[in-house]
BAVEXNU-137771 format. One record per residue: x, y, z of N, C-alpha, C in turn; residue in one letter. Coordinates in steps of 0.2 Angstrom, whole numbers, plus 5000, padded with zeros to 4 digits. Example, Ala and Ser with C-alpha at 12.3 -4.5 7.8 and 13.67 -1.06 7.14 Angstrom:
# BAVEXNU-137771
(pt (5066, 4972, 5039), (5062, 4978, 5039), (5066, 4984, 5039), a)
(pt (5064, 4989, 5035), (5068, 4995, 5036), (5064, 5000, 5039), s)
This chain:
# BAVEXNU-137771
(pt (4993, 4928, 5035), (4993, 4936, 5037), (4997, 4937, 5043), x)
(pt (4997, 4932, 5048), (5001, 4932, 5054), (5008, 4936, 5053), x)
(pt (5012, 4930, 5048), (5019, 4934, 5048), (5020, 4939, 5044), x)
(pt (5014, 4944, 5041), (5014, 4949, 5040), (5015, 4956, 5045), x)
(pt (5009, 4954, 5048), (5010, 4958, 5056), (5016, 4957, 5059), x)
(pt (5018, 4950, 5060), (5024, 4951, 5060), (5029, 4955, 5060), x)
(pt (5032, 4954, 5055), (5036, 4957, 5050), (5033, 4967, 5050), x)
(pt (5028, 4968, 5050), (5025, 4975, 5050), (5028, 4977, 5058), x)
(pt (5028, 4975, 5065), (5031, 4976, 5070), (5035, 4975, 5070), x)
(pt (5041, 4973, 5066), (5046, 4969, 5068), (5050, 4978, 5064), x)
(pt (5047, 4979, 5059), (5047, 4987, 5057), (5046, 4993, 5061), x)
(pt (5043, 4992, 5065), (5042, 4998, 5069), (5045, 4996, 5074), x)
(pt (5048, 4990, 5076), (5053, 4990, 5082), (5062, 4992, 5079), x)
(pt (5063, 4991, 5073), (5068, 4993, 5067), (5069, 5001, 5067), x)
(pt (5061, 5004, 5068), (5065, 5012, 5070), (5066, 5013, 5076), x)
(pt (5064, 5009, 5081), (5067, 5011, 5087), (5074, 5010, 5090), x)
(pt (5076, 5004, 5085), (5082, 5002, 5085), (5088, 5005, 5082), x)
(pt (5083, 5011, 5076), (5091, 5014, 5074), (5088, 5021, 5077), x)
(pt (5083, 5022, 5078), (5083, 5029, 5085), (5088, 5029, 5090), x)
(pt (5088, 5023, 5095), (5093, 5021, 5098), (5101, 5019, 5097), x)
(pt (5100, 5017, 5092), (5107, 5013, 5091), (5112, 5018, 5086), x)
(pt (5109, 5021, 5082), (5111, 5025, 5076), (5114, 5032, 5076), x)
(pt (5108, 5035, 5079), (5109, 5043, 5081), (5116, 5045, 5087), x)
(pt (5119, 5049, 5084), (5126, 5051, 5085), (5127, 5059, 5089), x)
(pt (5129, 5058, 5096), (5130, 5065, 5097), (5128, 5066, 5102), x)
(pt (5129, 5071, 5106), (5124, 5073, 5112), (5119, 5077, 5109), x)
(pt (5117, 5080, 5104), (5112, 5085, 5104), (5107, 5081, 5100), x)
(pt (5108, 5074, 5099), (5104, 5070, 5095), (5098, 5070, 5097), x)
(pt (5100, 5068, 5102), (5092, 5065, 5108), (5090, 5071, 5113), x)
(pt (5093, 5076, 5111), (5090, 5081, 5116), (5083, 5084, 5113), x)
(pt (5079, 5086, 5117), (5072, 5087, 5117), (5069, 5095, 5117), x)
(pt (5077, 5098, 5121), (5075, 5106, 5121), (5072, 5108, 5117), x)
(pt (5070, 5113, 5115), (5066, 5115, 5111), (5069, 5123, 5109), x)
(pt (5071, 5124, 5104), (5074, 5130, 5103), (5069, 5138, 5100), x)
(pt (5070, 5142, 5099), (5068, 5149, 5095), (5069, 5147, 5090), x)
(pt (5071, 5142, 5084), (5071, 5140, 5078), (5067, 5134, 5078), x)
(pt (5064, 5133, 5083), (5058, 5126, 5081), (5050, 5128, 5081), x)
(pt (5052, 5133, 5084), (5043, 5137, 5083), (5036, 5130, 5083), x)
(pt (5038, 5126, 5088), (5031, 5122, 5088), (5031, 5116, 5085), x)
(pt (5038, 5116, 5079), (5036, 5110, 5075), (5038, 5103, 5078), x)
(pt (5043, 5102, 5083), (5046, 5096, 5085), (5037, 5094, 5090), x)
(pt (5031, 5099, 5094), (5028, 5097, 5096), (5022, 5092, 5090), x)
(pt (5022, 5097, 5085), (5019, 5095, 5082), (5019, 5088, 5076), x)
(pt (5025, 5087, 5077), (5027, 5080, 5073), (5026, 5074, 5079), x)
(pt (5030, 5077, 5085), (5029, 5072, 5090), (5020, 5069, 5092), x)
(pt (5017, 5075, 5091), (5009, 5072, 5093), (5006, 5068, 5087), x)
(pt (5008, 5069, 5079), (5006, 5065, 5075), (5011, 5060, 5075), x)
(pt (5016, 5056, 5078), (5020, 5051, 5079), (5018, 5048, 5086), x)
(pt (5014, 5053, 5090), (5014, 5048, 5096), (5006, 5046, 5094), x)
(pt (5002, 5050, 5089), (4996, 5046, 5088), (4997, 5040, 5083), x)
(pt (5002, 5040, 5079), (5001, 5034, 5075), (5002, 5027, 5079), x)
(pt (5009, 5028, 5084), (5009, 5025, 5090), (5005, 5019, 5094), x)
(pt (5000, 5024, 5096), (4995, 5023, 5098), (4991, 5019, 5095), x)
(pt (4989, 5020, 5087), (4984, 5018, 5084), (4989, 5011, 5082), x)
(pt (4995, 5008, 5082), (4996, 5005, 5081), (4998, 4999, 5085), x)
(pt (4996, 5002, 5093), (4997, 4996, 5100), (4989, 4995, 5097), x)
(pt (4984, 4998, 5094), (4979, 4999, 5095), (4976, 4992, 5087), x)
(pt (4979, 4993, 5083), (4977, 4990, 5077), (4976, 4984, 5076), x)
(pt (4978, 4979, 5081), (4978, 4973, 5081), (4970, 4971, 5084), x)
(pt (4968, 4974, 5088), (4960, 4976, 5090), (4956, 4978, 5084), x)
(pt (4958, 4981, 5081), (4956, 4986, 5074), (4954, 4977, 5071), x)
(pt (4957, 4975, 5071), (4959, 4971, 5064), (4956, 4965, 5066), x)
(pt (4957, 4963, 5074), (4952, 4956, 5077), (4945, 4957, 5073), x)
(pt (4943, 4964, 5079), (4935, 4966, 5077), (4933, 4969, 5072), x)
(pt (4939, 4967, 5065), (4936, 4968, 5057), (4935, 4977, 5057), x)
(pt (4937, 4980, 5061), (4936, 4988, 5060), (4938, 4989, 5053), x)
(pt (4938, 4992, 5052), (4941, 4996, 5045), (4947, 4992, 5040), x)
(pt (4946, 4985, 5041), (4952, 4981, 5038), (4950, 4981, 5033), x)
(pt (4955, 4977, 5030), (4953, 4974, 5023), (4960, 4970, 5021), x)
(pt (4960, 4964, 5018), (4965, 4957, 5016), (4968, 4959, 5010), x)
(pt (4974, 4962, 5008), (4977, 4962, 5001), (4982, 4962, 5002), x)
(pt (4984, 4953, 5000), (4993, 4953, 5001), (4998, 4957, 4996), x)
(pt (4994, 4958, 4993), (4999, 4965, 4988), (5002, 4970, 4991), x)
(pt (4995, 4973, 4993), (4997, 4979, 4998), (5000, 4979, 5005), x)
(pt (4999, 4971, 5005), (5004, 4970, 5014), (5011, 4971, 5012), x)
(pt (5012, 4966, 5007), (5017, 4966, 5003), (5021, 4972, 5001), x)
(pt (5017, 4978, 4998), (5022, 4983, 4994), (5023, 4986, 5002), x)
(pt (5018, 4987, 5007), (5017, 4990, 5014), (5025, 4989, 5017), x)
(pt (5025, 4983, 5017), (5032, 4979, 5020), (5039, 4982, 5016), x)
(pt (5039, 4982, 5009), (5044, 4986, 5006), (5047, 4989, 5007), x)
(pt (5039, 4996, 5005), (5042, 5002, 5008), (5043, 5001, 5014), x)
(pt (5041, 5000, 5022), (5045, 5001, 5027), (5050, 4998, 5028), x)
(pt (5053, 4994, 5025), (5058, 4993, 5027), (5063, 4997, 5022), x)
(pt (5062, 4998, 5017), (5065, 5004, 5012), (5066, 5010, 5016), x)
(pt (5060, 5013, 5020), (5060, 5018, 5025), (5067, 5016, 5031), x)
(pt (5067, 5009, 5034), (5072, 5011, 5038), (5078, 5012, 5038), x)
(pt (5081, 5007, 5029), (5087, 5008, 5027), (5090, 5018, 5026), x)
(pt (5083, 5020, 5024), (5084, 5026, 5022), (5086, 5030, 5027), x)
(pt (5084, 5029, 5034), (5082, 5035, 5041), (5090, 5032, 5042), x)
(pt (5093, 5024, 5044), (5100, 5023, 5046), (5104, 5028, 5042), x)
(pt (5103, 5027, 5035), (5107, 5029, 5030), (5108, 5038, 5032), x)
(pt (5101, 5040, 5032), (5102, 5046, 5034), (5106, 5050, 5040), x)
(pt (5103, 5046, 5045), (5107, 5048, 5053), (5115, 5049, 5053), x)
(pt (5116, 5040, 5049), (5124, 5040, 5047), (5126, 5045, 5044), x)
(pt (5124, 5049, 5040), (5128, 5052, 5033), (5128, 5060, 5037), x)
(pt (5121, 5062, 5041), (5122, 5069, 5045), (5128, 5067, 5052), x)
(pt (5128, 5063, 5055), (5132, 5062, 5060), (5129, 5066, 5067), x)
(pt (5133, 5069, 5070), (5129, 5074, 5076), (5126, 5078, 5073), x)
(pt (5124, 5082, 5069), (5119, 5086, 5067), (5112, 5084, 5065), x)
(pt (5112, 5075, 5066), (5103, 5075, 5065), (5100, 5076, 5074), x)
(pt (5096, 5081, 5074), (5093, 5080, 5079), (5087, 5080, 5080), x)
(pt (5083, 5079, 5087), (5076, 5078, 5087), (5072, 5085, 5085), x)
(pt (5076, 5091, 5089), (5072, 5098, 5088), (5075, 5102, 5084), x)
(pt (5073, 5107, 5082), (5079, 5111, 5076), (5085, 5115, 5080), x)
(pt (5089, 5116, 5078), (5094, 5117, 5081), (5100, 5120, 5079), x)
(pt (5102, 5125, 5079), (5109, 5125, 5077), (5115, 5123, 5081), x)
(pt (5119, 5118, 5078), (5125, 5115, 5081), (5131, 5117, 5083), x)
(pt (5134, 5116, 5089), (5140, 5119, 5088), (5146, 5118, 5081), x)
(pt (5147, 5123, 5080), (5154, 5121, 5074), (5148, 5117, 5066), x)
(pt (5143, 5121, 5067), (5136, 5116, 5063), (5139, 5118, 5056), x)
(pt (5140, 5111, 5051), (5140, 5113, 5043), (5137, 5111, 5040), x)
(pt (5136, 5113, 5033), (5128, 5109, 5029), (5131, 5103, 5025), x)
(pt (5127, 5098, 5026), (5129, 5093, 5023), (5125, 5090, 5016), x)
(pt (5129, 5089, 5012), (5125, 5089, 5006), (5128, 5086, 5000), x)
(pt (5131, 5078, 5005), (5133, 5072, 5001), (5128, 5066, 5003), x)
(pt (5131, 5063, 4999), (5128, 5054, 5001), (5121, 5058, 4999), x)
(pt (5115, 5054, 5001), (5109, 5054, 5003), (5106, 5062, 5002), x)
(pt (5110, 5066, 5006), (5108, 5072, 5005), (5110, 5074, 4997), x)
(pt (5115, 5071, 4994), (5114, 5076, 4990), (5108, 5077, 4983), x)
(pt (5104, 5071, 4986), (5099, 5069, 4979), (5091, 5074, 4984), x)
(pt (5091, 5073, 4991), (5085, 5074, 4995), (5087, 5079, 5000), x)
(pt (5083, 5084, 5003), (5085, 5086, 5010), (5084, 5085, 5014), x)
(pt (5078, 5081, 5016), (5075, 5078, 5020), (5073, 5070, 5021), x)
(pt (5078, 5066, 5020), (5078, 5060, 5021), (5076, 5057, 5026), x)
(pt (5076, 5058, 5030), (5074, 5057, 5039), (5068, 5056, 5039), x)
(pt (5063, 5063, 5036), (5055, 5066, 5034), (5053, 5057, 5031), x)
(pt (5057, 5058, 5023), (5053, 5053, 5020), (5054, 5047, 5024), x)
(pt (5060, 5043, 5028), (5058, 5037, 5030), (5054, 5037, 5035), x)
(pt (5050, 5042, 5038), (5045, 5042, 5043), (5039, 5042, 5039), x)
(pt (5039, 5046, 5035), (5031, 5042, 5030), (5035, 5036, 5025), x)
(pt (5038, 5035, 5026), (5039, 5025, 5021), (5038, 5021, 5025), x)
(pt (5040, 5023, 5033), (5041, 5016, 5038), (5029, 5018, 5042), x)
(pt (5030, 5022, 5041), (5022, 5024, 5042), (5016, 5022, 5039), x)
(pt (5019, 5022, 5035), (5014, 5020, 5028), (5013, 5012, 5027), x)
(pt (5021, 5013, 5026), (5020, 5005, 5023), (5017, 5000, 5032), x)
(pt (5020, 5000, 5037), (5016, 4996, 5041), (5010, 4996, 5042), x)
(pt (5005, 5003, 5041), (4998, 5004, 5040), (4996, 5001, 5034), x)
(pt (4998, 5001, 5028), (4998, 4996, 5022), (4999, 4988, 5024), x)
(pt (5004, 4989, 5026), (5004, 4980, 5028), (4999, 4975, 5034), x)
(pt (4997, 4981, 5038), (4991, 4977, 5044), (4985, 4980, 5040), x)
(pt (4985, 4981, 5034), (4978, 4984, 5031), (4972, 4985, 5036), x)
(pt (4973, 4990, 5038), (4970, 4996, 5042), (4967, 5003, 5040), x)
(pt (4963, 5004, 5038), (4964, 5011, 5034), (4961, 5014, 5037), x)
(pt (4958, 5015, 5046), (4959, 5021, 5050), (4966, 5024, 5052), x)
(pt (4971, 5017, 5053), (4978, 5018, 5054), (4981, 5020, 5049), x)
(pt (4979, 5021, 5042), (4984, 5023, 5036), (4979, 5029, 5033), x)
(pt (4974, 5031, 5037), (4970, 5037, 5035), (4974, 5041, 5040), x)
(pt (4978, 5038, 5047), (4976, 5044, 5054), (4984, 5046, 5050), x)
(pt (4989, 5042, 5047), (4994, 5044, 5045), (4995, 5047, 5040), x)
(pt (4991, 5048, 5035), (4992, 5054, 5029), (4990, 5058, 5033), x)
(pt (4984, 5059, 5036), (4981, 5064, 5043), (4987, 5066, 5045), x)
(pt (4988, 5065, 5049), (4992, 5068, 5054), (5000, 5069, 5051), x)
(pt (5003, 5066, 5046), (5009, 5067, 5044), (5010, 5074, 5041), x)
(pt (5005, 5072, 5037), (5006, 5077, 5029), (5008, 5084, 5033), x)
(pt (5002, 5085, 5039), (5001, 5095, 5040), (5007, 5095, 5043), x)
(pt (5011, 5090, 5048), (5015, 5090, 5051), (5022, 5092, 5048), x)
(pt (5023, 5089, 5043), (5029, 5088, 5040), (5030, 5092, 5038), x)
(pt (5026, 5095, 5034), (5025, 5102, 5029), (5026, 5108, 5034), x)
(pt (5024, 5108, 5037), (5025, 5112, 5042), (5033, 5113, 5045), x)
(pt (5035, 5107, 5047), (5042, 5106, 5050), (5047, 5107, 5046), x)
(pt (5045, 5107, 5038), (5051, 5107, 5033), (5052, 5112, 5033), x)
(pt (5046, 5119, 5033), (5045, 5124, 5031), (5050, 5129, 5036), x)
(pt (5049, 5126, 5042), (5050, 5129, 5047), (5060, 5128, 5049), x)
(pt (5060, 5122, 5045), (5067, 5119, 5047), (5071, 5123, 5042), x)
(pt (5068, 5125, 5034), (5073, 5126, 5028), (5072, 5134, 5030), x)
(pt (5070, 5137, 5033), (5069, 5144, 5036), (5075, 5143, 5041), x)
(pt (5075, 5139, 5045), (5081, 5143, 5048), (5090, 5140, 5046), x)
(pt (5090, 5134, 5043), (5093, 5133, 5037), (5097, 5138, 5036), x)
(pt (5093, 5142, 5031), (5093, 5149, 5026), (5095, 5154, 5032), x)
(pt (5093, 5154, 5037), (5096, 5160, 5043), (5103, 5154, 5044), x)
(pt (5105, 5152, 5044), (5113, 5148, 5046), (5115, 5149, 5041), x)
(pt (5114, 5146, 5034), (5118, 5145, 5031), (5119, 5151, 5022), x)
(pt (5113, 5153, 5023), (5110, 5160, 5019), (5114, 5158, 5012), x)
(pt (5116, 5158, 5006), (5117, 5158, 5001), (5119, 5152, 4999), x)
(pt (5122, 5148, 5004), (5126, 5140, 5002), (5118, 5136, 5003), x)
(pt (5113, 5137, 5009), (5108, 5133, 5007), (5103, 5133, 5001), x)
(pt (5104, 5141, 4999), (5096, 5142, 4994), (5101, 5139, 4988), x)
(pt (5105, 5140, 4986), (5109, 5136, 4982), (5109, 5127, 4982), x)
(pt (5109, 5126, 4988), (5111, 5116, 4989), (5102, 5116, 4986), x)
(pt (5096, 5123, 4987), (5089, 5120, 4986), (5088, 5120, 4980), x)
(pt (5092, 5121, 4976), (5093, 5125, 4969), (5095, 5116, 4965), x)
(pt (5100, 5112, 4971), (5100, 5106, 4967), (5098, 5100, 4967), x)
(pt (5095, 5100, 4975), (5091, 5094, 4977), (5084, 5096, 4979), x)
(pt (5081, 5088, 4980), (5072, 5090, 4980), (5072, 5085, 4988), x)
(pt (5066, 5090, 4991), (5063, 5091, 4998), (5064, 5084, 5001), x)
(pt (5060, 5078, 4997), (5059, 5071, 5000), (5058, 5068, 4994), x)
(pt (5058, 5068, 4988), (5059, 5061, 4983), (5064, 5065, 4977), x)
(pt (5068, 5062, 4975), (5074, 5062, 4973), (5070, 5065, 4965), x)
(pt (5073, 5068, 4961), (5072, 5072, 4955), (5066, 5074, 4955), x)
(pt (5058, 5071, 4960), (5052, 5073, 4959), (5050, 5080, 4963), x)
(pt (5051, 5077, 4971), (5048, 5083, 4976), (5052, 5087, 4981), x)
């Protein structure tokens, strides 16, 4: 199980890496907070800075048998999908360029992009933070850490999408409700 955990951190070190290394632009990493983000970049960052947390924390979790439980299947498929998730989040940043950023934001010269990756999803970004989330709380089989994650994701994101494809729709008005007309939120033909 060692090189599980492993490999599960060497995953969450993978998004820091293309946080850093991938994201393009000056308005990428900026934090401001605009009249179009109405709370959402706070409220993703408190469920991400909680997961964070539970996962410097998880290795204790798992010493003193807390909520664990042993299934190399589940470490296994854990491991997939995060690493699935991060190919997805590179793939994503790449394909937005300077327009992916931390808080919502209208871009200078901002246009909608709705090839590669987007053209199947429109929020890519979203799904590989619950794939690289999930699957790591999956693969250190933890189920306070992969309970505080559906917890804390779900209300989060749902909230954030809602709030992002609102102002969207105020940018781009007829060309976005159309691009919603042919792709889906975060799983490809399904959601």
């Amino acid at each position: 199980m060692l090189i599980i955990y492993i490999l599960a951190y060497a995953i969450v070190l993978g998004f820091f890496l293309v946080e850093r290394f991938v994201r393009k632009g000056k308005d990428s990493k900026n934090m401001e907070r605009t009249g179009h983000d109405k709370g959402s970049t706070t409220f993703v960052s408190v469920a991400m800075g909680t997961a964070f947390v539970l996962l410097v924390a998880a290795p204790f979790l798992i010493y003193w048998h807390i909520a664990t439980y042993v299934c190399i299947w589940l470490s296994i498929i854990g491991l997939v999908l995060g690493a699935g998730g991060l190919v997805i989040r590179a793939v994503a940043f790449m394909t937005l360029g300077r327009f992916f950023s931390r808080t919502l934001r209208e871009a200078e010269n901002h246009s909608l992009v709705t090839t590669g990756i987007y053209h199947y999803i429109r929020h890519p970004g979203y799904l590989s933070d619950f794939m690289i989330f999930i699957g790591v709380a999956l693969a250190l089989g933890n189920l306070i850490l992969l309970i505080a994650v559906l917890v804390l994701f779900i209300p989060a994101y749902i909230y954030r999408i809602r709030v992002e494809e609102k102002m969207l729709i105020e940018i781009f008005g007829g060309q976005y409700t159309e691009y919603m007309k042919t792709s889906k939120r975060l799983i490809p033909f399904i959601l």
